[in-house]
TITIMI-721434 format. One record per residue (C-alpha): x, y negated, z. Coordinates in steps of 0.1 Angstrom, whole numbers, plus 5000, padded with zeros to 4 digits. Each point is the difference from the previous one (the first is absolute). Last residue first. Layout:
% TITIMI-721434
XYZ ...
END
This chain:
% TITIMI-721434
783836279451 496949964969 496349965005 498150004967 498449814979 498250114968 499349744974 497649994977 500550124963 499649724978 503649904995 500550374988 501850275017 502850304993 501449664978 501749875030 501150225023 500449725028 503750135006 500249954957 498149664998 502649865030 501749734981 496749874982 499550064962 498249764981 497350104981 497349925026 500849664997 499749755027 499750325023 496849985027 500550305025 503150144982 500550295030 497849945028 501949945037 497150135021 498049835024 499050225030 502649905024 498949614999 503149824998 499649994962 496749825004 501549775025 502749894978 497449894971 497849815024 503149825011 500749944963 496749864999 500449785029 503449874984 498649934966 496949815014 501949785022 502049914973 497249904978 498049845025 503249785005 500549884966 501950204970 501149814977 500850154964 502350014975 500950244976 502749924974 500950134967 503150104977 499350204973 502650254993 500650025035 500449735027 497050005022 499849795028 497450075024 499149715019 498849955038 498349685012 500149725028 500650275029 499649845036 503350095017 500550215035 502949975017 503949894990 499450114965 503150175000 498650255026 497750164976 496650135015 498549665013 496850094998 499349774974 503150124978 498350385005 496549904986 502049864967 502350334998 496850225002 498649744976 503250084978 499950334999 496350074995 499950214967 497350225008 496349835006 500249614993 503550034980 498950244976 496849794996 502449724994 502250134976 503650125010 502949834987 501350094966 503450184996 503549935016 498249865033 501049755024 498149905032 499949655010 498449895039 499249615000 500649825036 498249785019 501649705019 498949704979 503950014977 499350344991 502150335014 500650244977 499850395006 501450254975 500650344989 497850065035 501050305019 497150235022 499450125027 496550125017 500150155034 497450285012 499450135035 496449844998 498349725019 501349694979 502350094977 503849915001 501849774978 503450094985 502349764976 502950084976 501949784983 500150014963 500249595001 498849845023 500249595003 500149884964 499249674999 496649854976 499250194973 496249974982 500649724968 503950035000 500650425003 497350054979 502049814976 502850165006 498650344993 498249934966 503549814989 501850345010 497650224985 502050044963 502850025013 498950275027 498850214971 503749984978 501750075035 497950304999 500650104966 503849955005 500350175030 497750244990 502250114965 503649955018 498650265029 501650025032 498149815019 500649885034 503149805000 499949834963 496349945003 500549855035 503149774979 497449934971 497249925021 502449735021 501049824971 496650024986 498349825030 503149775001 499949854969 496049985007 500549805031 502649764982 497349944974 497449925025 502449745023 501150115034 499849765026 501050255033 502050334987 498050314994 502450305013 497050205015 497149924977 501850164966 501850255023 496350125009 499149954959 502350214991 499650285027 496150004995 500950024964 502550305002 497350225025 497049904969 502350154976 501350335022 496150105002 498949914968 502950204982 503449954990 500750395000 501250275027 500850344990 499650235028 496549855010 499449795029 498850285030 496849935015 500350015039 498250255023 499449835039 497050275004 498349705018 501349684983 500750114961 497150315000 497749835020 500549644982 499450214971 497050175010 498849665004 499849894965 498349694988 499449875035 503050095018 502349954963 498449595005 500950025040 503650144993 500749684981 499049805032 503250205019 498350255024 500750095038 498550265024 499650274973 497850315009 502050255019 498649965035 496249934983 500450414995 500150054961 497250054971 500350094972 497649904975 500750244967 498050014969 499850375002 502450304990 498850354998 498449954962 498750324992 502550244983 499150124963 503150294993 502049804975 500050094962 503650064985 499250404998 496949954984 500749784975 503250224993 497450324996 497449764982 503150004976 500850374997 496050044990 500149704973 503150204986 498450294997 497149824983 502449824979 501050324988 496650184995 499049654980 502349994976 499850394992 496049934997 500949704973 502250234979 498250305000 500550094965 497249834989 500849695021 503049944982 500549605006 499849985032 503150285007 501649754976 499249715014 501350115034 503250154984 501049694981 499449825032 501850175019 502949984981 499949654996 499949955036 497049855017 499749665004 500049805035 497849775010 501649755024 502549905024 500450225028 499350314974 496750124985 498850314985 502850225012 501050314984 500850315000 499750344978 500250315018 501350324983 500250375007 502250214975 502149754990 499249844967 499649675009 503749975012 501550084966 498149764983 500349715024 504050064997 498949944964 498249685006 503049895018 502850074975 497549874973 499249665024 503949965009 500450004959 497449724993 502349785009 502450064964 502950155003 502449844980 501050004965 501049644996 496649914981 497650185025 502049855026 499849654988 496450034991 499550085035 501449785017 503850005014 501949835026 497649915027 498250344998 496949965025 499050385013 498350264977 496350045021 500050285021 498050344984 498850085028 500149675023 499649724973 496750204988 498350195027 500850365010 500949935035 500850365008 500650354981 499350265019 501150374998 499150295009 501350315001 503449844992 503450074980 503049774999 502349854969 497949754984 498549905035 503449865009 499749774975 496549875009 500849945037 499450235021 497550095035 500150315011 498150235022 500850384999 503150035022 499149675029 502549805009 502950095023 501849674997 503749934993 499949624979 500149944964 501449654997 499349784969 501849674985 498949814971 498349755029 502949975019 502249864968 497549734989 499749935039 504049985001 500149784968 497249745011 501249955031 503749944987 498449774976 498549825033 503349985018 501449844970 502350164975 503450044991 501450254972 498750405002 502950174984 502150005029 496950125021 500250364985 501350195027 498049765024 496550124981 501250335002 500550025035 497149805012 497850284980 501450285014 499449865034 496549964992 499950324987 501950125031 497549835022 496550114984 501750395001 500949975037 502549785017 501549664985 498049775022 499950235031 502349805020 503850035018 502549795023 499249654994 498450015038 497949664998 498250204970 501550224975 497249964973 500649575003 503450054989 499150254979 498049794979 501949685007 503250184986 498550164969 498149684992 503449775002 501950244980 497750044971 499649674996 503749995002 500350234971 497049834984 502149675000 499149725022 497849644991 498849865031 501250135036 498449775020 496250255006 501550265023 501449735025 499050145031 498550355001 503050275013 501649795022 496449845018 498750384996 502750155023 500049705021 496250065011 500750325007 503349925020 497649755015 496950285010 502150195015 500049815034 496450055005 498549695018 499349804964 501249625002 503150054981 498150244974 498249684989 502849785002 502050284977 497150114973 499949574995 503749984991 499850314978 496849814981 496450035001 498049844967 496349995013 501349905038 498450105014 497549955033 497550225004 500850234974 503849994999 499950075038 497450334998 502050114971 503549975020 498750215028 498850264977 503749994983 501550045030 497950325010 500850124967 503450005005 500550125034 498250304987 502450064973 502750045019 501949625017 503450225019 500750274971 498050264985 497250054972 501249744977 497249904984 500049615007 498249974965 499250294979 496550075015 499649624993 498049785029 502949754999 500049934960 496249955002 500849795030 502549794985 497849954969 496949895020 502149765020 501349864969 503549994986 501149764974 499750124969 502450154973 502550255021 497250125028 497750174970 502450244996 500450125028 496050094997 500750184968 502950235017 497750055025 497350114976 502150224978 501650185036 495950085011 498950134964 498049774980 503049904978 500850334992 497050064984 499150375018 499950334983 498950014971 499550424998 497449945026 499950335021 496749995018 500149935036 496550125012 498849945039 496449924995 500249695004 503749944978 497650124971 498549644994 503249835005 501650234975 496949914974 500849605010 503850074989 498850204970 497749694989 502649765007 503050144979 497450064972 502050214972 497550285012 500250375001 498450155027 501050385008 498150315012 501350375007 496450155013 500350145035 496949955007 500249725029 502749864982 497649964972 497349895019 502349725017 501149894961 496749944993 499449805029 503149844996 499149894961 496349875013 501849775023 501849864972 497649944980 498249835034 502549785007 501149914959 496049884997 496550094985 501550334988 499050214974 501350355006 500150224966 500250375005 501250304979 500150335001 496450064987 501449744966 500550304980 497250185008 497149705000 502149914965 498550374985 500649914965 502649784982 499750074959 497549715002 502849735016 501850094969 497649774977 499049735022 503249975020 501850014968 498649615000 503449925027 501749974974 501549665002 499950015032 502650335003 498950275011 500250035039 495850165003 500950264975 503450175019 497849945031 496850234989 502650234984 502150035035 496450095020 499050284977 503950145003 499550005039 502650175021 502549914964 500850374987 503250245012 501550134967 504149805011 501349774978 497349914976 500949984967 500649604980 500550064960 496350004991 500549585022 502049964966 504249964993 502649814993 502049985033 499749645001 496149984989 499450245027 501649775025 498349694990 496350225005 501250155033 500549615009 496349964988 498050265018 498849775029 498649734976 501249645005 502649994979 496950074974 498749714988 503249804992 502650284994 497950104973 501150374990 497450115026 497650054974 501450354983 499650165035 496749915002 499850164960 501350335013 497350055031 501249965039 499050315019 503650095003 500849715022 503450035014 500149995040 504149995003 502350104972 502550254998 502949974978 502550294988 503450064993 501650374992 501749914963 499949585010 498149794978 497149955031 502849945022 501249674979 496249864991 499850015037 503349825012 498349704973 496450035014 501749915034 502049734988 497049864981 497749995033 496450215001 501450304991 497350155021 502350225014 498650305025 502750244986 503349974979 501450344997 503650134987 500350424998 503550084996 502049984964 501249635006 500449774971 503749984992 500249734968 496649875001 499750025037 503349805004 497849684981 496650085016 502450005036 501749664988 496349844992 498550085031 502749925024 500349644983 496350025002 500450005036 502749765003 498049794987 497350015019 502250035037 501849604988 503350054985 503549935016 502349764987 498149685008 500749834969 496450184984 498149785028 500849684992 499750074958 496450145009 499449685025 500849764973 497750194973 497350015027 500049655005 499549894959 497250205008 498349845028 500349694982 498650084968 496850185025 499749675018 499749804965 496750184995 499850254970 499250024967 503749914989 501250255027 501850214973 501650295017 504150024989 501349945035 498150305013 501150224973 503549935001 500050065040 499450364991 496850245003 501050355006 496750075020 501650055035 502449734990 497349744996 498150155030 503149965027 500149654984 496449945004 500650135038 502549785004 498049664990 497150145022 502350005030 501649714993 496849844999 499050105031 503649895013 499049654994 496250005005 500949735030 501349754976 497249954983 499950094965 500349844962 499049655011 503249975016 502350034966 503249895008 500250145036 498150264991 502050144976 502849975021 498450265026 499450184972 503550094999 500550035035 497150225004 501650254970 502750005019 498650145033 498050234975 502850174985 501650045034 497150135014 499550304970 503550085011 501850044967 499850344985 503050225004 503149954971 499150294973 502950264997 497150274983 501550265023 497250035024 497850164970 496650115013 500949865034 500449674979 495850044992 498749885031 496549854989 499250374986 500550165031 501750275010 499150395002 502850224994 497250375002 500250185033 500750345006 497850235017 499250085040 495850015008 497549864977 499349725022 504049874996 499249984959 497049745014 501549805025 503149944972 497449904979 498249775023 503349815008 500749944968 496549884989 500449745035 503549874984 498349944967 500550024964 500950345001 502750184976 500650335002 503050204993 499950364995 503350135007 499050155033 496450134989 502750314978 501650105031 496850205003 500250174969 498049964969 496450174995 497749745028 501949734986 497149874980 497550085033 502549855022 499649644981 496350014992 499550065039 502549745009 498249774977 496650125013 501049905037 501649704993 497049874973 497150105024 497949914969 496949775002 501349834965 501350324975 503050125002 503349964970 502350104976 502349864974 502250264984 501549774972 500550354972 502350265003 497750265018 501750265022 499649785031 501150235030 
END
């Protein structure tokens, strides 16, 4: 099959359907030797996905024999007799790995917080992994000279020698070593039997040491060979010569072929292609090979760029979409991606942007296409890897409302399908339970409050529900300090605890593809708690998330045949019509090297290491092979959420090159492809634009049979009646009740409730002679038990307890120069209008009675009292209250009272007081303008207006989305209309 002796390295150019043409290359060499001849042909892959494709392809041709194919990361099936111990759990090693740095964090804090702490043993594994994979020893680490370096870098090293001679007593080696173990003991039985059958390593970069180190070995072998992925014959001699610096050329997309030529002794003259099939567009793969020379070189573009001709015809399959954001790039994908479905055209995306293929699948989902995403789904997003989350959360803080409903409105949770309370019965419950925890809480529900609430519902299965969750939530936060395996314990339980329902008989947690990955990974993660330590609830947290997120799940869909979407692997191995590559800016494609926190660079240059740069080569030469499909589209977005973005290096390089070359066509090539990409974007901006509708809703001014219209208002209701009638209408009429929201806070609202409580015990359970100090003792007694009671929040109580402190000197001495004896006290009081079927209530914080007879009338107020003017037209609460007290409207005052004054006390930041006296011409005003008032909204042609005069038209009302606000302006006049 190989008759010549020497290192038979082979390869295909970039743009190459490299499955297809390496089965090709393979039948056509043992086209002359019989058939049971492809059956001891062994072929190494580096890919599950290239394996598959193969075997896809030799079934194509009809029956044959297969050639062994394995993979090159699995090298004991190449010799299973090698008596290796297996690889450690890659878990285990990291479980202790975390409870070594866990120590080094507790002497050294600065170092990390505590929340990174499987993170970092994470990264510290995978330099391990790396330091095997490249045959670097512990020797070599402890030996760097750190001299020139900060004192964390002495310190991380001195760590790394500890955890080395840790980890080496653990009797079984970690998966990189005992890879090159593999490696080195079949190069060592291959030197004394090498095999005489055909051995091929294909689609290897050599990218990782134990890799190039298996390859050197088959290329030795009588029969072996090496075929190499999207090789750049176009590159000249003396580029080749210039990537021997590691420093400016790691970067470059044809460096690792560079490392592995230099192994096998030999020149890029000594690389023939595999299989006589050309590169779709040879024109177009020289134009790239020049635009990724290295920087330092990057002046050949002046002289070689002349021997480029035609650029208009190598760049005609090519288009460059230039984005003004990640929507509308992506929008633009799907539409391409449509017309390709539409045409039958095989058609991929290839993007190491998670969120830009998401959004593209989004985009498609309109029009009905599923494309295959070779990703999958982050297992963590998926419906079992949110539950499991949200359980989570229950063990660390105290349970909310908004967490317990979350929990509650789960898929996963009360799925049992059969049994006495079915999942119907559950999510009525949990409606009725939403509507009580938002009107009236608590914020933090407990079991004990789930049972008096279900004790006073009419359905009796309502308590068995409500005892279901009491057992099952109670008591989640006491644990403490636990070991992982009872960690582990105590989530798996609650999980499926909660899953089974009231019944306990079955769920669908652990069903489907999302559940038994879960399930998979619960297993393994109890298998290997033992090694795990204790931990806190929120280290717990932190593992499982770190754990979830690794995690994918490939679920059973029937997606589309000829629209994919893969990730940049994968697209080394599968062959596309067109093919585009997405969110080409710079930290996207190539990604930026992540944070190292136990080596820098210099370090790793000196140890032997791979250098950062690295993930850039691999990626710029995955860019490479993809750009030289047959059809391309280049994407990008101009801008993201945050700012400007910046376009990939890669782009760039080609951009400036193409402008650079205008007498070869340069510039007009440029311009053609953004052109077609300018025409696939007003496409997207077209699709996304709205159909113009006329605005169909007015100002609104409904207006209801006089029947309907309120007979009784409380004097706040009379400021909201002149500010904003429609929502007296909506609140009175249509009886429609804002809802509080589903997490409650300390706000305004709750605030000024807990003062008027305060300050009505404070009044109540005054005792006869007491002195000032006493008085203010008391005051803060009293605001610190309400406080306790009423608000659940250690930050507010103390803030607020902090405020009324402060205005507790302000308020007693209001109390001394205007109080006389309290005499009502949030008691409420009615007085009837004269003439019209309309009462006015209302409920005073406080009324004193004065030594002459008259009595003051106090309102308190958490922020600033209302000005004057405000009071004069709007704010008229307490001269409503005032005209009431001399009609006699509040049977504590024994009959009617003249009023001496009225004060607003306002105890905010700023304490301040508003006092005023109101005579009789006064009063008497007030009420026959608020019989005017009644009498125009008796009249059946006077319409309830929606925010008729607002204090601030940027303050939303509770009935802005009934009124359609926003489909009209302030200005626009209002429309009534008759409602029944």
């Amino acid at each position: 099959m190989f008759p010549d002796a020497s290192p038979r390295i082979f390869a295909l150019p970039s743009g190459a359907d490299f499955p297809a043409l390496l089965v090709a290359g393979l039948k056509q060499r043992m086209a002359d030797a019989s058939p049971e001849a492809m059956a001891r042909v062994t072929l190494y892959v580096n890919t599950t996905r290239m394996r598959r494709r193969i075997v896809a392809l030799f079934t194509q041709q009809g029956a044959t024999f297969l050639p062994r194919i394995r993979l090159v990361t699995d090298l004991a099936s190449a010799m299973p007799t090698a008596g290796l111990p297996p690889a450690v759990s890659p878990l285990r090693q990291r479980l202790v790995l975390a409870q070594l740095i866990e120590g080094l964090l507790q002497q050294q804090p600065d170092l990390a917080p505590r929340s990174a702490l499987y993170d970092l043993a994470d990264s510290l594994a995978t330099l391990l992994d790396e330091m095997q994979g490249e045959g670097i020893s512990p020797d070599t680490i402890a030996s760097l000279d750190v001299a020139n370096h900060s004192a964390h870098w002495a310190r991380t090293r001195e760590f790394m020698a500890i955890v080395v001679q840790l980890l080496g007593q653990m009797g079984q080696p970690d998966s990189q070593t005992r890879q090159r173990m593999l490696a080195e003991a079949i190069t060592t039985a291959w030197q004394d039997n090498p095999p005489t059958d055909p051995v091929i390593v294909a689609g290897s970069t050599g990218s990782r040491g134990t890799t190039a180190l298996f390859m050197r070995a088959v290329a030795k072998l009588p029969q072996g060979a090496i075929v190499l992925p999207g090789f750049d014959f176009d590159l000249p001699h003396q580029v080749w010569e210039g990537l021997s610096d590691a420093l400016t050329a790691e970067d470059h997309p044809q460096y690792r072929f560079f490392k592995l030529m230099q192994m096998f002794g030999i020149t890029p003259a000594d690389i023939t292609p595999w299989e006589a099939t050309p590169a779709p567009s040879p024109s177009r793969n020289a134009l790239i090979s020049l635009s990724l020379r290295p920087a330092p070189v990057t002046d050949q573009w002046l002289t070689e760029g002349q021997n480029l001709t035609d650029l208009p015809a190598a760049c005609a399959d090519m288009t460059l979409i230039e984005a003004p954001t990640p929507r509308s790039e992506a929008m633009a994908i799907a539409l391409i991606l449509r017309k390709a479905a539409e045409d039958g055209v095989t058609a991929a995306l290839i993007s190491p942007d998670r969120g830009l293929t998401r959004q593209v699948t989004a985009a498609l989902d309109r029009w009905g296409i599923l494309p295959d995403d070779s990703a999958g789904r982050p297992l963590a997003l998926s419906a079992p890897g949110r539950y499991l989350r949200h359980i989570l959360g229950l063990f660390e803080d105290r349970m909310t409302s908004e967490t317990l409903l979350i929990l509650l409105k789960h898929p996963l949770t009360a799925s049992d399908k059969e049994g006495e309370i079915d999942r119907g019965d559950h999510l009525l419950f949990t409606r009725n339970l939403e509507l009580k925890l938002r009107r009236y809480g608590p914020a933090f529900p407990t079991g004990a409050d789930l049972i008096a609430w279900a004790q006073a519902e009419k359905n009796p299965k309502t308590l068995p529900w409500a005892e279901w969750l009491a057992r099952n939530l109670d008591d989640l936060q006491s644990a403490g300090t636990l070991s992982l395996a009872d960690h582990v314990a105590r989530h798996r339980q609650l999980a499926e605890a909660l899953a089974c329902g009231p019944n306990a008989q079955s769920s669908e947690l652990w069903k489907e593809a999302a559940g038994i990955a879960a399930l998979a990974t619960m297993e393994e993660l109890a298998s290997e708690a033992a090694h795990g330590g204790a931990m806190t609830a929120a280290d717990y947290r932190h593992l499982f998330e770190a754990l979830l997120n690794k995690g994918e799940v490939r679920e059973a869909v029937q997606a589309h045949p000829r629209i994919m979407i893969w990730g940049t692997i994968e697209a080394r191995v599968q062959g596309a019509e067109l093919v585009i590559l997405g969110g080409l800016n710079d930290g996207i494609w190539p990604q930026s090297p992540p944070p190292d926190p136990w080596m820098n660079r210099a370090m790793r240059m000196e140890a032997g290491l791979l250098l950062p740069e690295r993930r850039i080569g691999l990626s710029a030469h995955d860019y490479q092979q993809a750009v030289a499909a047959p059809r391309v589209v280049i994407s990008r977005a101009v801008r993201n959420a945050d700012a400007e973005t910046v376009a990939s290096r890669w782009v760039n390089r080609l951009t400036n090159l193409l402008n650079g070359l205008p007498v070869q066509g340069g510039q007009e090539a440029l311009a053609e492809m953004r052109a077609r990409g300018q025409a696939w974007f007003s496409l997207a901006t077209a699709a996304e634009q709205p159909n113009p509708i006329a605005p169909s809703a007015p100002r609104p001014a409904p207006r209801p049979p006089v029947s309907a219209r309120p007979a009784k208002l409380a004097v706040t209701g009379i400021k909201t009646l002149l500010r904003d009638p429609y929502a007296i209408y909506a609140r009175h009429i249509l009886r429609l009740f804002k809802l509080n929201p589903l997490r409650p806070s300390p706000d305004a609202l709750l605030r000024g409730s807990v003062l008027h409580m305060v300050l009505e015990n404070f009044t109540r359970s005054r005792p006869a002679q007491e002195t000032r100090d006493a008085a203010r003792t008391r005051l803060l007694a009293i605001a610190e038990t309400v406080l306790t009671q009423e608000v659940p929040w250690p930050a507010a109580r103390a803030l607020w307890l902090s405020r009324l402190n402060r205005a507790a000197d302000f308020f007693l001495g209001v109390e001394e120069r205007l109080g006389g004896t309290p005499v009502l006290i949030e008691e409420q009081g009615a007085a009837p209008l004269t003439g019209l079927p309309f009462t006015l209530t209302a409920k005073p914080d406080r009324i004193d009675a004065l030594p002459d007879g008259r009595v003051h009338i106090f309102d308190y107020k958490t922020g600033a009292p209302p000005s004057q003017k405000q009071q004069e037209f709007y704010d008229k609460q307490l001269l409503l209250e005032a005209a009431m007290a001399s009609r006699g409207a509040f049977t504590a005052l024994d009959g009617p009272r003249e009023v001496a004054g009225i004060t607003y006390i306002g105890l905010g930041s700023s304490p301040k007081q508003d006092t005023s006296t109101p005579d009789e011409a006064m009063l008497g005003k007030v009420w026959e303008e608020l019989h005017l008032l009644i009498a125009e909204y008796m009249d059946p042609e006077r319409g309830y207006v929606s925010r008729r005069a607002m204090h601030e038209e940027r303050f939303p009302g509770d009935y802005d989305h009934l009124a359609r606000y926003g489909e009209w302006e302030m200005t626009d006049d209002p429309k009534p209309e008759d409602v029944t």
